[in-house]
C-alpha positions in Angstrom: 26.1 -21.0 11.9 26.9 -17.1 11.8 25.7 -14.9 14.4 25.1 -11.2 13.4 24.1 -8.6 16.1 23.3 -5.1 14.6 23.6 -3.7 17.6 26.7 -4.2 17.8 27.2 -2.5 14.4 24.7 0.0 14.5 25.3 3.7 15.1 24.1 4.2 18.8 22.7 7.5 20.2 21.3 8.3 23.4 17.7 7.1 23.4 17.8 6.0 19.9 18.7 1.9 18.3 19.5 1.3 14.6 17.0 -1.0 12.7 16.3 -3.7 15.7 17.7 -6.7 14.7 18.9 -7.7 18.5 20.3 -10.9 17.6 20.3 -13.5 14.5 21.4 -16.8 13.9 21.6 -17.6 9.9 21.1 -21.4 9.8 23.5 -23.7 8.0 20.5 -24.8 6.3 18.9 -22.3 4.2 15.0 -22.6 3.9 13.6 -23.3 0.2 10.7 -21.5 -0.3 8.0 -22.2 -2.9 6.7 -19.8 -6.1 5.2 -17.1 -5.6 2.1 -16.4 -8.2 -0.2 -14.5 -9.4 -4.1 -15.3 -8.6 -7.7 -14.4 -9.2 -7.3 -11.8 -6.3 -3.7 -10.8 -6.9 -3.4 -10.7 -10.4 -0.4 -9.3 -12.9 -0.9 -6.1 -12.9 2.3 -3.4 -14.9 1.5 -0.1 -14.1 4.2 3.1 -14.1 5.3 3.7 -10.7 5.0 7.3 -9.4 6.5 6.4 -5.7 7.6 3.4 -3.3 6.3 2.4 -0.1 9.3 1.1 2.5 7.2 -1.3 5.0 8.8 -2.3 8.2 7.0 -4.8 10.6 6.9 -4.6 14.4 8.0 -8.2 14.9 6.9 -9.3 18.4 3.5 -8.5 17.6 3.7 -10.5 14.8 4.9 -13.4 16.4 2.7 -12.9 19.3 0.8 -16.1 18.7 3.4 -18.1 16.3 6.2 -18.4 18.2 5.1 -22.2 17.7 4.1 -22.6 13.9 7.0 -23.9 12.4 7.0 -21.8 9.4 8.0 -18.8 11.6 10.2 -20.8 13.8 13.5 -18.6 12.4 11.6 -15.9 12.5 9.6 -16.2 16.3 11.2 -19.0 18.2 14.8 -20.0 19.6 17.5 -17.1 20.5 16.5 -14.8 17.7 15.3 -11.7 18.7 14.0 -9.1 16.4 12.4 -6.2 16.6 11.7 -4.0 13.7 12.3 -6.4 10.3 12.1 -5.5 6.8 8.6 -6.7 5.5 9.6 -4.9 2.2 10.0 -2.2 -0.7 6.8 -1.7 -2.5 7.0 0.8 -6.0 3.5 2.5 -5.7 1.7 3.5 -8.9 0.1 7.0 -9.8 -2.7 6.7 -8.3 -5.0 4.6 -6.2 -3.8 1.0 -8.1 0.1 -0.2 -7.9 2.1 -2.6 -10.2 2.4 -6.1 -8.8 3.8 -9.6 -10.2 5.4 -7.8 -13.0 7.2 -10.7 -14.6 7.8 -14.2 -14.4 10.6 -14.8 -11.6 12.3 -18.6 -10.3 12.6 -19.1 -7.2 15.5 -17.2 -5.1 19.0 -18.1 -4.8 19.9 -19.3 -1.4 23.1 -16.5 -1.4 20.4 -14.1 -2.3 17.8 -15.1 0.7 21.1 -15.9 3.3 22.8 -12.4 3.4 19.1 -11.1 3.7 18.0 -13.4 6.1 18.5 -11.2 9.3 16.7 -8.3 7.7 13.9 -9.8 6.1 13.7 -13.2 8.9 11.5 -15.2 6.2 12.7 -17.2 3.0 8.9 -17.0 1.7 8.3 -13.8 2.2 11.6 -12.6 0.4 10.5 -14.8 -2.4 7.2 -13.2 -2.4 8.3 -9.5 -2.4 10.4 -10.1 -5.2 8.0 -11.6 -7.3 5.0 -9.1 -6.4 6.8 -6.4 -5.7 10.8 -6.2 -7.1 9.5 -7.5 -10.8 7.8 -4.3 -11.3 11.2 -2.3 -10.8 12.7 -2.1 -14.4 16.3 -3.3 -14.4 16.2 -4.7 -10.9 17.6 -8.2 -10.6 16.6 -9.7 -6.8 20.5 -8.6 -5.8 20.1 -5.4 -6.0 16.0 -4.9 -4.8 17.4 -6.3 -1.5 20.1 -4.9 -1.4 18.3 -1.4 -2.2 15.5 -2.5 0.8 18.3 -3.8 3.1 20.5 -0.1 3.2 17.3 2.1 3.3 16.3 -0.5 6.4 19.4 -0.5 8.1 19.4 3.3 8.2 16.7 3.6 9.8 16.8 4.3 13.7 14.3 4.5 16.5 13.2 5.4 19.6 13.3 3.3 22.7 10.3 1.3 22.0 10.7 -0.5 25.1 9.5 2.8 26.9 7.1 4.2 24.3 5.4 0.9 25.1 4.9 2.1 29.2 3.3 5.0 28.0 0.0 5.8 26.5 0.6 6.1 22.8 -1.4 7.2 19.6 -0.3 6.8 16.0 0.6 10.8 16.0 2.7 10.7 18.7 4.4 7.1 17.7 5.4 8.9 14.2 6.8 11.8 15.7 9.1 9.8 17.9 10.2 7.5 14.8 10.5 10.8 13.0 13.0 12.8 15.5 14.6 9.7 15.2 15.6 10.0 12.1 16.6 13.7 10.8 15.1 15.0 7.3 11.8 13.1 8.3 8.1 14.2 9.7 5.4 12.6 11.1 3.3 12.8 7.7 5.9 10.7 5.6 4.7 7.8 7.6 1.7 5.8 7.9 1.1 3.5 11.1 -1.1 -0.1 10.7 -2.2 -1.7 13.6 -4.6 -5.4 14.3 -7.9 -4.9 15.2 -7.4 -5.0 18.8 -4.9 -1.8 18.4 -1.5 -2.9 18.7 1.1 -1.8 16.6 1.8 -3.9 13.3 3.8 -2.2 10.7 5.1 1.3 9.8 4.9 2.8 6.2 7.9 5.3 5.1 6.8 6.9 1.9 9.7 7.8 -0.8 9.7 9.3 -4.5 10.9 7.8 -7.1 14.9 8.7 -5.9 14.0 7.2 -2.8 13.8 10.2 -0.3 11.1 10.5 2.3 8.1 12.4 1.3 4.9 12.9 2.7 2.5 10.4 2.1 -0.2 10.6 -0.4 -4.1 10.7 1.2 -5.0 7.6 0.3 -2.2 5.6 1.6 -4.1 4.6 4.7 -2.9 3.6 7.7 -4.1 5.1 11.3 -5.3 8.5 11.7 -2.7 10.1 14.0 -5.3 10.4 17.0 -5.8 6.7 16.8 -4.7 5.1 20.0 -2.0 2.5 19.6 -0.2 0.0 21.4 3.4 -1.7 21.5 3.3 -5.4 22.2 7.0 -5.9 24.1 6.8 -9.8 23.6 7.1 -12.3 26.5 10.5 -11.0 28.3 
């Protein structure tokens, strides 16, 4: 079993962590996951791409109420602790539409989905970003779309989310902390999701086509900045 701890690797400033990962534990045992396809409501759609979309996802919020499904075990139960993960890179289209399922794709190698495995804490959806998302990048092979989301992950740092969580937040103010985080970025190249209940689910960093943080285009969604938000901590 290998144990990686990015913050032990990470590049620590005051008030400021590297991309979360607090502790992993790779299993011996890689999970297999299963095709990902096309469908009636996701269908194959090859479209130019004009941008990308890096998505990140708060994890204890998501595993707020699966810490017990054993599909997320890795990922929301045992001695792993995460808290930003890579959910993935997504190439945005001109407009409104994107590309998506691009190509035919096997399944992923398990070296591929094991040195990814403490960025992106799910076999399935690595196998599903790939297929939906990674096909549509012309000359990308899964290698180097993970590796490509993996070092524009890891350089991401933040603020002390344990504190922002104390205080009363909205979206605007969340972004501008993530943002001073990180120098070259503003609030506007970001867009912040959250459930239906208001607690914060995943960021959006917007890139051009070289990959640099831009500001986000209208329709990208996401919270309007005066939207209240707030940060689940987990059970600790």
């Amino acid at each position: 079993m290998i144990v990686r701890s990015l913050a032990a690797m990470a590049l620590m400033l005051p008030g400021v962590a590297g991309a979360q990962v607090l502790s992993c534990a790779i299993p011996g045992a890689i999970p297999r996951p299963h095709p990902d396809l096309p469908s009636e409501s996701q269908p194959a759609r090859r479209l130019p791409i004009g941008s990308y979309t890096l998505a990140i996802t708060w994890n204890p919020e998501f595993c707020r109420n699966r810490g017990d499904d054993a599909a997320n075990r890795f990922q929301c139960g045992g001695t792993n602790r995460f808290g930003f993960t890579l959910h993935g890179l997504w190439p945005d289209g001109i407009g409104k539409d994107w590309p998506q399922y691009c190509r035919a794709t096997p399944i992923l190698s398990r070296q591929v989905i094991r040195r990814h495995l403490c960025s992106t804490p799910s076999a399935q959806l690595m196998q599903h970003e790939w297929a939906k998302h990674g096909t549509c990048m012309a000359g990308y092979t899964p290698d180097r779309y993970f590796a490509r989301s993996t070092t524009m992950y890891g350089r991401l740092r933040f603020p002390d989310m344990d504190a922002l969580s104390r205080q009363t937040l909205t979206a605007g103010t969340l972004a501008d902390a993530i943002a001073r985080a990180n120098p070259g970025m503003a609030p506007d190249m970001m867009r912040i999701t959250a459930t239906r209940q208001g607690w914060l689910d995943e960021v959006w960093l917007c890139t051009d086509r070289r990959f640099r943080y831009t500001r986000c285009p209208a329709h990208q969604g996401g919270l309007s900045p005066d939207a209240a938000v707030k940060i689940w901590r987990g059970r600790r």
